[in-house]
C-alpha positions as CSV (number, residue, x, y, z in Angstrom):
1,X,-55.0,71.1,44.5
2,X,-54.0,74.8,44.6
3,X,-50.7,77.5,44.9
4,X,-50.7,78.6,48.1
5,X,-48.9,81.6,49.8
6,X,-49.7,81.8,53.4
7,X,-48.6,85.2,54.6
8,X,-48.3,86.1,58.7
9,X,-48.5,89.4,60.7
10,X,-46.4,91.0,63.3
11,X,-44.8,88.3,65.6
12,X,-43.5,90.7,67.8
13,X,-41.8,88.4,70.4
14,X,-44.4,85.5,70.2
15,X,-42.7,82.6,69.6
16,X,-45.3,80.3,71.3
17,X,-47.9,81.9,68.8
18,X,-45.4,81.7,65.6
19,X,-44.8,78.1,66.0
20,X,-48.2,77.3,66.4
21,X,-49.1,79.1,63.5
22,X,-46.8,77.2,61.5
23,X,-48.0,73.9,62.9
24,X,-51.2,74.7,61.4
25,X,-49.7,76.4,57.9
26,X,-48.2,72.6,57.8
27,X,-51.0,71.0,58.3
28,X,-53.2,73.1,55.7
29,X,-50.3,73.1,53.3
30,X,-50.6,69.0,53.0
31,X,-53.4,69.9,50.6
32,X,-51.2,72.0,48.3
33,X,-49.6,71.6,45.5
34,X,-46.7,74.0,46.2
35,X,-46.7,76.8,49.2
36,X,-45.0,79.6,50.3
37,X,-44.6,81.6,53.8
38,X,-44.3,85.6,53.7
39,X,-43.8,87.0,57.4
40,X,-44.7,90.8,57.1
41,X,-42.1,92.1,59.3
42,X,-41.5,93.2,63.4
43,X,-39.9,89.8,64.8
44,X,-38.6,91.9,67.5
45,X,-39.8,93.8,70.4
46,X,-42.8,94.4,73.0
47,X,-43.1,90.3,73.4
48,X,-40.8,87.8,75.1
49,X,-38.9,86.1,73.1
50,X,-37.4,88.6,69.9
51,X,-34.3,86.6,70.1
52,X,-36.4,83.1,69.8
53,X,-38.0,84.6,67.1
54,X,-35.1,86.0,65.2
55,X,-33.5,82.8,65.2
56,X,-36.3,80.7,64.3
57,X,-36.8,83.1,61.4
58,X,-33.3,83.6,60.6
59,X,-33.2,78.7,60.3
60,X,-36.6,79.2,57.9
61,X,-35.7,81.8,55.7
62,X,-32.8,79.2,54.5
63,X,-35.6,77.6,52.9
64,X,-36.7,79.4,49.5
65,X,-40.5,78.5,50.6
66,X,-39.7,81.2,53.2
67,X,-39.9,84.5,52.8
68,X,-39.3,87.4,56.0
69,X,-39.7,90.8,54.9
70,X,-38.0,93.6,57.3
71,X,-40.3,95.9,59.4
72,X,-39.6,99.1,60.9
73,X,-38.9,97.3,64.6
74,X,-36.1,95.4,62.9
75,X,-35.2,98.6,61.1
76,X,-35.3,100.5,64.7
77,X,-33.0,97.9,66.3
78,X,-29.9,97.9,63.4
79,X,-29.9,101.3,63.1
80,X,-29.6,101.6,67.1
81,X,-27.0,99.1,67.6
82,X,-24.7,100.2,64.8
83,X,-23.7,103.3,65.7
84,X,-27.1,105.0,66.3
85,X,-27.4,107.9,68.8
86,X,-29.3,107.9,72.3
87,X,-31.8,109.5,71.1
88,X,-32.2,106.5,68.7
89,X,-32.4,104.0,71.9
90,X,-34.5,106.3,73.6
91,X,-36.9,105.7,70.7
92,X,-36.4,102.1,70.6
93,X,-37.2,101.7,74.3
94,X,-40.0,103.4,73.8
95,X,-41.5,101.1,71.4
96,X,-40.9,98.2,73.2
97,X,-37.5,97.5,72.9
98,X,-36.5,97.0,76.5
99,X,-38.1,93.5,75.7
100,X,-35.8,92.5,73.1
101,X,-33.0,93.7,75.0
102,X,-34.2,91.2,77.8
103,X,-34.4,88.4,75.5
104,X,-30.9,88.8,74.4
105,X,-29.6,88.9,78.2
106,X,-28.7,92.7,77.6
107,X,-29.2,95.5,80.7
108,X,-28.4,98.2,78.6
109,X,-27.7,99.7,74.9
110,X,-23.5,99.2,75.8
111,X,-24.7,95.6,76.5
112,X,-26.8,95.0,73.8
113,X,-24.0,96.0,71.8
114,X,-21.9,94.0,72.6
115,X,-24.5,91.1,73.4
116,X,-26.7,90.9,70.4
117,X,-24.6,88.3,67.6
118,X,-23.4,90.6,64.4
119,X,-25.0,88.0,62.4
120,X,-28.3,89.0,63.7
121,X,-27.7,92.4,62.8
122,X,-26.9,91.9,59.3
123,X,-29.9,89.9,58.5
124,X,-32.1,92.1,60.0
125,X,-30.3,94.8,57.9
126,X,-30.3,93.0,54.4
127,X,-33.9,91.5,54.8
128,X,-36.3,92.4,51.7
129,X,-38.6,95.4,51.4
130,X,-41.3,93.6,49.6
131,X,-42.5,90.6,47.6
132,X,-45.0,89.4,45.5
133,X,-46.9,86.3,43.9
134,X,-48.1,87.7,40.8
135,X,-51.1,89.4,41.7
136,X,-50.3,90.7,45.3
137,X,-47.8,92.6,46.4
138,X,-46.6,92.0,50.3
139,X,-44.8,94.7,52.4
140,X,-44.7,95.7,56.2
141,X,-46.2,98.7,56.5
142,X,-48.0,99.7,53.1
143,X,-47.4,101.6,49.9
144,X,-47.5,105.2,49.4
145,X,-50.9,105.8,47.1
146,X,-50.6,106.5,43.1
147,X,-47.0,105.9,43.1
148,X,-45.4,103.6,40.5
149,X,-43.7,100.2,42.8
150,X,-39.9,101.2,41.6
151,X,-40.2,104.5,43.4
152,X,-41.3,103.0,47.1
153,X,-39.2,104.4,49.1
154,X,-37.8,102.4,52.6
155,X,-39.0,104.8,54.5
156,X,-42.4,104.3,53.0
157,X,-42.4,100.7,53.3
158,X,-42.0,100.9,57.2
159,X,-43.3,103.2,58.3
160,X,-45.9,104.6,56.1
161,X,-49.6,104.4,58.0
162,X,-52.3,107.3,57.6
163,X,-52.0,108.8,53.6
164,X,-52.0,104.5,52.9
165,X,-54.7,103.2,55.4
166,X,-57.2,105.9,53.5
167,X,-56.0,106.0,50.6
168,X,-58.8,104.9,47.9
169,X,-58.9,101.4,46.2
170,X,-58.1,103.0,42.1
171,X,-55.0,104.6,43.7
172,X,-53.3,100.9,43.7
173,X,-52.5,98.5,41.2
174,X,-52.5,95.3,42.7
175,X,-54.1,93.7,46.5
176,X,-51.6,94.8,49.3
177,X,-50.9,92.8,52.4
178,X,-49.7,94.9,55.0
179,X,-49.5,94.7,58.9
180,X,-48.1,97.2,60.8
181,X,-50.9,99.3,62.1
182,X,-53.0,97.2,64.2
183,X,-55.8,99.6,65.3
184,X,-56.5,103.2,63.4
185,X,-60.2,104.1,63.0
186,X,-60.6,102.1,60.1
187,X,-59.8,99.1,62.2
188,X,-60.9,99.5,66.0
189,X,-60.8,96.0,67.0
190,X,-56.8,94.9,67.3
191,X,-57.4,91.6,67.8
192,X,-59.2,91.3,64.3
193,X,-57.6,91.9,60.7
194,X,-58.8,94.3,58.3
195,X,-60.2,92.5,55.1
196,X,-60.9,95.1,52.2
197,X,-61.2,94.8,48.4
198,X,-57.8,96.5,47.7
199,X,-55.9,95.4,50.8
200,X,-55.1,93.2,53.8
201,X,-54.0,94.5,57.3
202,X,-53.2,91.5,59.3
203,X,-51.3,93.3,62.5
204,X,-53.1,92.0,65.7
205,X,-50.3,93.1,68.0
206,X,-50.1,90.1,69.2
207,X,-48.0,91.2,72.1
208,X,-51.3,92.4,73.4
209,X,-53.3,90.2,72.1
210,X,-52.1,87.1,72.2
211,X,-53.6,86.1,68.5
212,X,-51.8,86.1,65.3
213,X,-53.5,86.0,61.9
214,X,-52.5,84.0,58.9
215,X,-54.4,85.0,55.7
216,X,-54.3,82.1,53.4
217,X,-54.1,83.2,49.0
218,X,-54.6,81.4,46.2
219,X,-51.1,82.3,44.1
220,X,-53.8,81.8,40.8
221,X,-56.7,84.2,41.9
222,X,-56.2,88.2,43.0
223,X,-57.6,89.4,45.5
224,X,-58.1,89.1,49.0
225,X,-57.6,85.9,51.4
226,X,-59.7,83.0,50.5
227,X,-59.6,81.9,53.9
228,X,-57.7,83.0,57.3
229,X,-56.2,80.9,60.3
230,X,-56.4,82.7,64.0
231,X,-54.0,81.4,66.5
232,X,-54.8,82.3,69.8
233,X,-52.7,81.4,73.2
234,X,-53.5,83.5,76.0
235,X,-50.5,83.6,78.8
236,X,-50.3,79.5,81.0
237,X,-52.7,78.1,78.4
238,X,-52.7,76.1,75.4
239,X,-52.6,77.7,71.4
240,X,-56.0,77.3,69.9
241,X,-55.9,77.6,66.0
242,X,-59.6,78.0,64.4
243,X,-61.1,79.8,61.1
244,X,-61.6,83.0,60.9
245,X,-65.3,82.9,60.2
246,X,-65.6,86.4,58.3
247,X,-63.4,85.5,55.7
248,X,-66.2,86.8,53.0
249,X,-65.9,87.0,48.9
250,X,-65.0,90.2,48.1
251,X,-65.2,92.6,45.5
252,X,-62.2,93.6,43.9
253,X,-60.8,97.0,44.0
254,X,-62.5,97.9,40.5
255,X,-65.1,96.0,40.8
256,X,-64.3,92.7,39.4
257,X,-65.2,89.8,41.5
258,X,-62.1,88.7,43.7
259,X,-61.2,85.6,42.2
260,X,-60.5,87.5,39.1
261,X,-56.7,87.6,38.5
262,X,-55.6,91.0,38.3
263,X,-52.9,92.5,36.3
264,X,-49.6,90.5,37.3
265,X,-47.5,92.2,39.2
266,X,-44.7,92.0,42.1
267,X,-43.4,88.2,41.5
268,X,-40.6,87.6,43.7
């Protein structure tokens, strides 16, 4: 029997994906001794249902077992519906948020306003940058390189992407798990995550994709994943949940064998 933390990827929209995915986090969870959920961020935008998912995040993260961290979608959407400027919505339809204003009901940003529940708004708004289970630390976008964990800024958090993605394994002290950047050249395939010794991406964009990833951790071991759940619906069918079959040991970022536990950090 083991500590588990399952942690999911951008949702962006997909509710049919996320409650599949936590149909199978349940079932894999029976064999735990204790567990715990981390979503890594963008609930809203490009898919179908941002308003679905909100709520459905908003009902689990009543639950301490549940943890939803705040990307830079959710991020996008407060700041443009309290008292951002057009050029703010501009930028938020641009990255998809013509679908979450869809969801909601809303034609425009004076509708959306007045559409989209304050409540919403505020828990987007107060939702954590980060968390941690000893040995990992989780966080939406990724961590800016050689830099102590109390000085991460927000803006890093969210947004961060390039300097992180190539930043060498000694400039971290602990595994991150990150989503965020689904393809870069370090990770052509979107539809597969990004399994190093020093980090996990596991952004799909499952908007486009129509797979979400949920790495599975041992809370006792650092490290990587020791295993990974695809869930995979493509539009009229049925989900499909299956292993990810390259879930491989790895190596640890100083060259420790994965199952190592590193220093403890992050707990939260």
């Amino acid at each position: 029997m083991k500590d588990l933390i399952f942690a999911i990827g951008d949702i962006h929209g997909r509710l049919d994906l996320t409650a599949a995915a936590l149909e199978a986090i349940e079932a894999r969870a029976a064999d735990a001794d204790s567990f715990r959920v981390i979503f890594l961020g963008d609930y809203v935008d490009r898919g179908p249902d941002s308003r679905g998912v909100v709520e459905l995040m908003m009902k689990l993260s009543r639950d301490h077992r549940y943890v939803c961290l705040k990307g830079n979608h959710e991020a996008m959407m407060v700041q443009c519906l309290t008292g951002g400027t057009t050029d703010d919505f501009t930028r938020w339809m641009d990255n998809g948020g013509r679908q979450t204003l869809d969801s909601y009901g809303a034609e425009d940003w004076d509708a959306a306003i007045a559409t989209v529940p304050a409540h919403h708004l505020r828990w987007m708004r107060g939702l954590p940058l980060t968390s941690g289970d000893g040995h990992r630390v989780y966080v939406h976008a990724g961590l800016m390189p050689a830099m102590p964990f109390d000085r991460q800024t927000e803006e890093t958090c969210l947004w961060i992407r390039e300097r992180f993605l190539r930043a060498p394994a000694h400039q971290f002290d602990a595994h991150v798990v990150h989503g965020h950047t689904p393809q870069w050249a370090g990770k052509p395939d979107m539809g597969e995550p990004e399994l190093l010794p020093h980090r996990t991406n596991l952004d799909l964009a499952a908007y486009a994709t129509d797979r979400l990833c949920v790495g599975v951790f041992d809370a006792a071991l650092g490290g990587g994943p020791i295993e990974a759940i695809m869930v995979e619906r493509p539009v009229g069918e049925s989900a499909r949940v299956f292993p990810y079959q390259r879930i491989a040991a790895l190596a640890a970022a100083d060259g420790e064998p994965a199952s190592k536990p590193r220093r403890r950090l992050w707990r939260r």
